[in-house]
N, C-alpha and C positions, 0 to 999 in steps of 0.2 A: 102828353109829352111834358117834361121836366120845365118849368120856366125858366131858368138859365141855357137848356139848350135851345129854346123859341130864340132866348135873347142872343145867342152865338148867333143861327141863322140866319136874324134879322139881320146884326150885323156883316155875315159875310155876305148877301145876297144885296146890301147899301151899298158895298165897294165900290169905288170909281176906277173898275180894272174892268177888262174887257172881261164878256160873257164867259168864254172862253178859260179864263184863269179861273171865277165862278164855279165854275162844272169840274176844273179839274180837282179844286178844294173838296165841294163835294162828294166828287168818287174815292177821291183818297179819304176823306173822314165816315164814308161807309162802307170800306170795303169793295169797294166796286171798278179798281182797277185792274187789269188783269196783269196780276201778279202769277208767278209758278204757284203762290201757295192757292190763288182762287181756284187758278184753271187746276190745279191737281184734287181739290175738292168736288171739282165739276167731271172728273176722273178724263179730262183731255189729255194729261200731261201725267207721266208717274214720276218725276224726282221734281222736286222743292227747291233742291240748292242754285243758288245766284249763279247765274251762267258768266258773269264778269268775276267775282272775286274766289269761287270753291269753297266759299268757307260759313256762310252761312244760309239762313232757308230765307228764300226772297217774297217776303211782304212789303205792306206799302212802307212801314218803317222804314225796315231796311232799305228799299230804293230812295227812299226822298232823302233819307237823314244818315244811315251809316253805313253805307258800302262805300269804301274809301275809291273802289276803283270809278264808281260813277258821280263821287262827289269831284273829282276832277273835271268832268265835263259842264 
């Protein structure tokens, strides 16, 4: 493993945040939320697109950072 991603790690696993916010960091920085796009990889699901906004394919991106409909919540 890369030494600056050891030193990310380190860092996000020192957090003084609950375990909790820990694990969510990590599943969204590996892919390991169940986004449309994972579960449609895992062929659970066949369409991608954001179920709140129609307009684009929902990865962790998009839910955390640019679906305008969910950044309102």
């Amino acid at each position: 493993m890369d030494e600056g991603v050891k030193i990310f790690w380190k860092s996000i696993w020192r957090l003084k945040v609950p375990n909790k916010v820990k694990v969510f960091l990590w599943r969204a920085c590996s892919s390991a939320l169940p986004t449309k796009v994972g579960l449609h990889k895992r062929k659970i699901i066949d369409n991608k697109i954001c179920d709140q906004c129609l307009l684009e394919i929902e990865d962790e991106v998009h839910v955390i950072w640019s679906c305008e409909c969910i950044q309102i919540v």
